[in-house]
C-alpha positions, -999 to 999 in steps of 0.1 A, spaced: 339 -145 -86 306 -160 -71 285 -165 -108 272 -200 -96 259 -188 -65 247 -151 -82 227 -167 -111 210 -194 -88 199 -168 -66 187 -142 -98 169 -171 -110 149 -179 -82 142 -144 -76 123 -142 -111 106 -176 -104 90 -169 -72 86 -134 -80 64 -145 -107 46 -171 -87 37 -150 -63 18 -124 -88 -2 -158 -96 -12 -168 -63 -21 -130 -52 -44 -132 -83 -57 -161 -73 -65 -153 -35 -80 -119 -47 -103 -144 -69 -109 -160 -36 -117 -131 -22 -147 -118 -46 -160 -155 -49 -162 -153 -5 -182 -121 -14 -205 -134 -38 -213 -168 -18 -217 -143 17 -244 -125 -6 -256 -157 -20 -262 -170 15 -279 -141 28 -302 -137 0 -315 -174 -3 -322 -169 36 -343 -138 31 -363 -158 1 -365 -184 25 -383 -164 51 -399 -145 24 -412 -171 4 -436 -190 33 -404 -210 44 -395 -227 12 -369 -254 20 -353 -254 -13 -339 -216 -6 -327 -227 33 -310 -264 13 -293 -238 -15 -282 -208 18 -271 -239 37 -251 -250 6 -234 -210 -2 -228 -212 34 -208 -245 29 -188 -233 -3 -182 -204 19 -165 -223 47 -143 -245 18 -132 -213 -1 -121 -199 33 -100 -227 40 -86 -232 4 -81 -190 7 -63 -196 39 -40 -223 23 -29 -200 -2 -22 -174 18 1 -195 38 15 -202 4 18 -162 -6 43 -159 27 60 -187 22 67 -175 -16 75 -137 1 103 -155 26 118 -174 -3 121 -137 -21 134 -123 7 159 -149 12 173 -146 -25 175 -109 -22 192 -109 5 219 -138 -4 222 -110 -34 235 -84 -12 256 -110 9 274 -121 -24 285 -83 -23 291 -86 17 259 -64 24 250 -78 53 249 -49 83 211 -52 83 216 -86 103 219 -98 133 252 -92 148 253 -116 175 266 -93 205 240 -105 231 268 -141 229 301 -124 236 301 -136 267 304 -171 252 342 -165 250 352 -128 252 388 -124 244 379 -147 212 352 -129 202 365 -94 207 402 -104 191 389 -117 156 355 -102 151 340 -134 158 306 -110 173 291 -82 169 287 -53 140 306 -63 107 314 -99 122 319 -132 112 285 -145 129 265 -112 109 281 -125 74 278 -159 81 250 -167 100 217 -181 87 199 -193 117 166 -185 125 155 -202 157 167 -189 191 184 -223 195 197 -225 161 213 -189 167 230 -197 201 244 -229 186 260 -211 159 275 -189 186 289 -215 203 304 -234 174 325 -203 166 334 -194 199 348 -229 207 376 -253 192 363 -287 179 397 -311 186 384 -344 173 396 -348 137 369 -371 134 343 -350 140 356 -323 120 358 -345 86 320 -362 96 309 -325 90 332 -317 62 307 -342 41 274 -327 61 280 -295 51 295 -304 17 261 -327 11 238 -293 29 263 -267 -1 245 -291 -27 209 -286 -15 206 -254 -9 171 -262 -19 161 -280 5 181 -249 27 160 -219 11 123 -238 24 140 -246 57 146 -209 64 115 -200 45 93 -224 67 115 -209 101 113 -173 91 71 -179 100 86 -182 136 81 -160 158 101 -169 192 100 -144 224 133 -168 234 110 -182 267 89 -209 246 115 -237 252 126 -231 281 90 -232 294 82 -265 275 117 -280 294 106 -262 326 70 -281 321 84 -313 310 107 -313 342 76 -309 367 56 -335 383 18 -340 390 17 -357 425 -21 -354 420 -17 -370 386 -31 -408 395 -63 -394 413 -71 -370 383 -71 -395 361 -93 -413 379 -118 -387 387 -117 -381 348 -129 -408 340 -155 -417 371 -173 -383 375 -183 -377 334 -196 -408 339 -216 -403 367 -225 -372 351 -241 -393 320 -258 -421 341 -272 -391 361 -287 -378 326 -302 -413 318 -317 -415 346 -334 -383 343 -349 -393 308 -360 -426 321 -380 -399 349 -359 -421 380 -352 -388 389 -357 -350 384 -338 -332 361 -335 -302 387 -309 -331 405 -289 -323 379 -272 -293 395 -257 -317 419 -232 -340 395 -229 -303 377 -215 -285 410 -192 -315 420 -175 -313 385 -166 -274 390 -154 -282 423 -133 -305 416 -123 -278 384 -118 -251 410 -95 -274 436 -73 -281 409 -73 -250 389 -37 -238 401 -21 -268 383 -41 -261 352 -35 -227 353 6 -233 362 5 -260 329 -11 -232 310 9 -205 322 40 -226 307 23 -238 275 -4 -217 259 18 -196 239 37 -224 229 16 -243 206 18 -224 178 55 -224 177 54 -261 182 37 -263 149 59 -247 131 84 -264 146 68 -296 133 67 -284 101 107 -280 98 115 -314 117 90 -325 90 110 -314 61 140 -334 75 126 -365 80 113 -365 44 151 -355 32 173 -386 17 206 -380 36 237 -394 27 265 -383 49 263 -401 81 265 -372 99 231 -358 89 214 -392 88 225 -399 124 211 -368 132 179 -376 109 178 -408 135 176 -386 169 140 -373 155 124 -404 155 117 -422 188 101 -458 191 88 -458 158 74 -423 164 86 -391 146 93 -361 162 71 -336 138 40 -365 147 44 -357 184 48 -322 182 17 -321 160 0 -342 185 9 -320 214 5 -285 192 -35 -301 188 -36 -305 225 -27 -273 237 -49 -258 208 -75 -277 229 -66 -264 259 -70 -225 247 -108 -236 251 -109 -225 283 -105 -192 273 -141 -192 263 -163 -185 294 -192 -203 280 -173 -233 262 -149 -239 289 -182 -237 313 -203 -267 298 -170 -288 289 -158 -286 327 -190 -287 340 -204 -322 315 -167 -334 309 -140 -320 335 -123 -306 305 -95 -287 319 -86 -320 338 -87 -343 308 -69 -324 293 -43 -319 316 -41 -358 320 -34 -360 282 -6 -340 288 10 -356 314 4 -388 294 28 -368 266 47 -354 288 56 -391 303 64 -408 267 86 -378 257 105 -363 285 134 -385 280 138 -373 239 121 -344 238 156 -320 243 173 -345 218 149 -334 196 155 -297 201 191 -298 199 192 -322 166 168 -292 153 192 -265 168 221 -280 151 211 -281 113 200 -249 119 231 -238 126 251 -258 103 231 -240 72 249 -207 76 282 -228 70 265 -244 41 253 -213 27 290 -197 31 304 -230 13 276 -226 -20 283 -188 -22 319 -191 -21 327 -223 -41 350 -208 -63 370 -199 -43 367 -219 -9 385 -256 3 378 -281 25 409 -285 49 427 -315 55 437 -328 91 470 -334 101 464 -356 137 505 -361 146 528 -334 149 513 -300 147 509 -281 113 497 -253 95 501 -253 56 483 -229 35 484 -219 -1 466 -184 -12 444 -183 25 426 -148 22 402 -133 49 364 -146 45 349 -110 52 371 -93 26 355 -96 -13 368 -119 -32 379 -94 -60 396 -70 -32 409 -101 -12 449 -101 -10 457 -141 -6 492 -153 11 510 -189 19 521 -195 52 534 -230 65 545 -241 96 550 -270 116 564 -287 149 562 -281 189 575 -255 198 566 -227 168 569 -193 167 563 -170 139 572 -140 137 558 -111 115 568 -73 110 557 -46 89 546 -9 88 518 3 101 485 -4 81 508 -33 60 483 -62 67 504 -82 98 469 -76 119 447 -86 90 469 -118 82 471 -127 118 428 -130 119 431 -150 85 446 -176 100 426 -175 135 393 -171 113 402 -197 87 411 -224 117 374 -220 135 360 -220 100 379 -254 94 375 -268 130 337 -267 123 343 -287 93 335 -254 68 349 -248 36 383 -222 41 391 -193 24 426 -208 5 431 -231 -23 449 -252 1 450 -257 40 464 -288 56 464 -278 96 461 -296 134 432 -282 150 443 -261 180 425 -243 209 431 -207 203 442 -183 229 452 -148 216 460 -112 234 451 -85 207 421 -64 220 428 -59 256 405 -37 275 414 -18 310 385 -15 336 378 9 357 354 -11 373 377 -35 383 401 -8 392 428 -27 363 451 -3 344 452 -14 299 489 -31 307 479 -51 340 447 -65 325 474 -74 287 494 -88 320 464 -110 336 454 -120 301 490 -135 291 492 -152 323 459 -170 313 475 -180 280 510 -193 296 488 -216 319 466 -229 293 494 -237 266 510 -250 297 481 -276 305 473 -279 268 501 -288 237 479 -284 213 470 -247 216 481 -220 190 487 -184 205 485 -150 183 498 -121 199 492 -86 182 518 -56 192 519 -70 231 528 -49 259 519 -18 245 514 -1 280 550 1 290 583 16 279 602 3 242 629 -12 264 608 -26 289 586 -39 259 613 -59 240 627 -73 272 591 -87 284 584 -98 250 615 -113 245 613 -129 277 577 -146 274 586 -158 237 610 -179 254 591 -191 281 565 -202 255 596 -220 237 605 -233 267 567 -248 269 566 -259 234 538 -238 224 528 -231 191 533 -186 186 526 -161 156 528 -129 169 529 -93 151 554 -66 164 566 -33 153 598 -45 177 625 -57 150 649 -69 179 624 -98 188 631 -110 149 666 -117 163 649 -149 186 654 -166 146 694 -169 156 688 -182 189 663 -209 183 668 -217 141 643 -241 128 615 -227 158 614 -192 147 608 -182 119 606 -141 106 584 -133 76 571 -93 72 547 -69 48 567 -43 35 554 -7 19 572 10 -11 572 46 -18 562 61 -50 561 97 -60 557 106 -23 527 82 -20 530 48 2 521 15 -15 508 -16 0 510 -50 -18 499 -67 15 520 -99 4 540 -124 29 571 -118 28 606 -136 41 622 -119 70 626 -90 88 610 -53 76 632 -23 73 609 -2 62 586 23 86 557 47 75 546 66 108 567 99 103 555 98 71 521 97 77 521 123 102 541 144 83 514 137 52 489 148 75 506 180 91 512 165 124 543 169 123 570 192 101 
């Protein structure tokens, strides 16, 4: 059940949907007063020309023309206002359909499977139906790839972990302050190069920087002597053309490196504001956890805030798009060196900010990712945990873990504990049974917990592990490798890193599926005990029962557990629940005879 979660999200749906029938009312008001104050204005100038030149008619068309500009603006603000309102429909209605896990419409993720491929591939951590598509919520390219990253890697620092336990606990409790976040990031709209081009920019030098400062600030005001001197008749205002030319030269020598900071930053400005707007909103939010408020910190720099620089920078480079009028940019470079002024008031920001200003990015980039995790603990509170962390001897003890991307209602929920180094679990069953399913409950459930999210269980005390698994092994004909010698490059890979790292917990699904049964059991067999032999932590899923027998030969490190199937009135039935020790029961010559396949 998810009714916290569901009514919020109903509620707010019927609150904004009814605001925003008020504010398009209002801007269509807007709209007909603009018309009557365009016709106002237009008729007081006729009467004004009409009428002998009667300055009362020009004071009341300057004065419609006024109120025109003011209800533009105030029409403009509420239109910001109407998306805003849209996004935070949008964003109900769809946290609706992810309550039901409708969520195929999303992004999936698949352009960061590179990130950790085996990981990603194994446990649906990518792609179409995948734990990034349900869980995600990010909306700026760096808030995305962070995400990404978080669930493609192993956080070992139990510290760490329980710091964002209470960040994403405090975020679950605001989801508020989450809901105009996304709102306010849904305006934008990122081609992916912006950032880099700002870093790329920031990272540059002027060598010519000195000297056009200087020539800034001595040629306008040679420039305005010259004019002086023209009104007090010292000289001819034809002379003029002479300070004029020597301003557009200097424009023209140095219009590569304008053009090159351009280049880099004129499409940028508007997604620096918009940026600013979003640092904005988390300054102005009271943290408590320490983890969020030393984030909070990392936006402010010397007494400056991040969302007042970017501001200050977004108005610069709004400046800058001046040049894109021939006639504006031709009188401001020609009285004012324009293009070089303000090229030197971006080097000045550039020099005060370079040091912070990917601190800022990333502090930005990682509460935007920690919101899908937030989102995922506020929609699931009934039935979610926070884990605990076990820093000694390895352990994995879980009461009723279930699999996140299942329904609640459908879910099937299991215990499971183990402990110690070496480990090795060992679970059988009949095809379609659930050992597969169970073995990504517990891969899924540990990256949820090493990021410090809720997990799907009542309970969970566990050691946070790398991961290293062999389940969806690919051959390459590229690579000229056959499906059992790339399973045989990919375990090799494994060995050496639980070899170089203890605290690494393996899942292997059906392994060595390319070969023989004998040869199978014999190669299984023989790298179980090798792993043993390494103290490495196992859980593996077979269809082989004779690798259940390791339980004899090492008690108290292996351990057997199975899903069993019943059949009633000529029908299979699957409880999908734990179970102690080894299956006896298979389904596959059923199946096929169920389906004709065979007699």
């Amino acid at each position: 059940m998810q009714d916290i979660a569901e009514n919020y999200y109903k509620k707010r749906l019927v609150e904004f949907e009814s605001n925003l029938k008020k504010v398009k009312k209002t801007i269509f008001y807007f709209y007909l007063l603009r018309l009557f104050l365009f016709i106002i204005c237009i008729a007081f100038l006729v009467f004004f020309i009409k009428y002998s030149y009667e300055y009362i008619f020009l004071i009341a068309s300057i004065t419609s023309f006024i109120s025109l500009l003011f209800i533009v603006k105030l029409n403009l603000k509420f239109s910001h206002k109407e998306v805003f309102i849209s996004n935070r429909i949008l964003i109900n209605k769809n946290e609706l359909k992810y309550l039901k896990h409708q969520y195929e419409a999303h992004e999936t993720g698949e352009e960061y499977c590179n990130l950790n491929p085996h990981l990603a591939a194994d446990f649906d951590i990518l792609g179409k139906g995948s734990l990034y598509q349900y869980l995600n919520r990010s909306l700026t390219k760096a808030g995305k790839t962070k995400f990404a990253e978080d669930l493609c890697k192993s956080q070992l620092n139990a510290d760490v972990i329980r710091s964002k336990q209470k960040a994403i606990e405090e975020l679950s409790g605001i989801i508020d302050f989450i809901q105009i976040f996304r709102a306010k990031a849904m305006t934008v709209n990122e081609n992916g190069n912006e950032l880099i081009n700002l870093q790329l920019w920031i990272n540059e030098s002027t060598k010519k920087i000195k000297l056009l400062k200087f020539l800034s600030v001595i040629f306008p005001l040679i420039l305005f002597v010259w004019i002086i001197m023209i009104f007090c008749n010292i000289i001819t205002y034809q002379s003029l053309i002479l300070p004029v030319l020597i301003n557009l030269f200097i424009i023209y020598l140095n219009l590569k490196t304008t053009n090159n900071a351009h280049a880099k930053l004129g499409k940028t400005a508007q997604i620096l504001n918009k940026y600013a707007s979003i640092i904005k909103l988390i300054e102005e939010e009271d943290f408590k956890s320490p983890y969020l408020t030393d984030l909070k910190k990392q936006l402010q720099y010397k007494d400056i805030k991040a969302s007042t620089s970017l501001q200050s920078l977004f108005r610069l480079l709004n400046a800058f798009d001046f040049r894109f009028n021939v006639v504006v940019g031709f009188v401001l470079n020609a009285l004012l060196l324009f293009d070089i002024q303000v090229l030197c008031r971006l080097e000045k920001w550039k020099e005060k900010h370079k040091s912070i200003l990917s601190l800022w990015f990333s502090t930005l980039a990682e509460i935007d990712a920690m919101l899908g995790f937030a989102t995922f603990a506020f929609n699931n509170q009934e039935n979610v945990c926070y884990p605990e962390i076990a820093e000694d001897e390895f352990v994995f003890d879980a009461t009723d873990i279930g699999h996140p991307l299942l329904l609640p209602e459908i879910r099937i929920n299991n215990s499971l504990y183990f402990s110690g180094n070496p480990s090795v679990i060992i679970i059988t069953g009949a095809n379609m049974a659930g050992k597969s399913t169970f073995i990504r409950t517990l891969s899924v459930n540990m990256i949820l917990a090493m990021n410090g999210a809720p997990v799907c269980a009542s309970k969970l005390i566990f050691t946070p592990s790398d991961i290293m698994s062999s389940i969806k092994i690919q051959d390459s004909l590229y690579n000229n490798e056959s499906y059992f010698y790339a399973e045989l490059i990919r375990l090799k890979e494994i060995m050496n890193h639980a070899n170089t790292n203890p605290r690494t917990i393996i899942f292997l699904d059906e392994i060595l599926r390319g070969t023989n049964t004998k040869d199978k059991q014999t190669g299984s067999l023989g790298l179980l005990e090798n792993l043993i032999s390494q103290n490495a932590i196992v859980v593996i899923a077979t269809h082989d029962l004779v690798i259940g027998e390791l339980e004899k030969k090492f008690p108290g490190i292996v351990a057997n557990y199975c899903f069993e199937v019943e059949l009633t009135n000529d029908q299979l039935i699957f409880d999908y629940k734990l179970k102690n020790g080894i299956t006896n029961k298979l389904n596959a010559s059923f199946l096929m005879k169920k389906m004709g396949i065979i007699q």
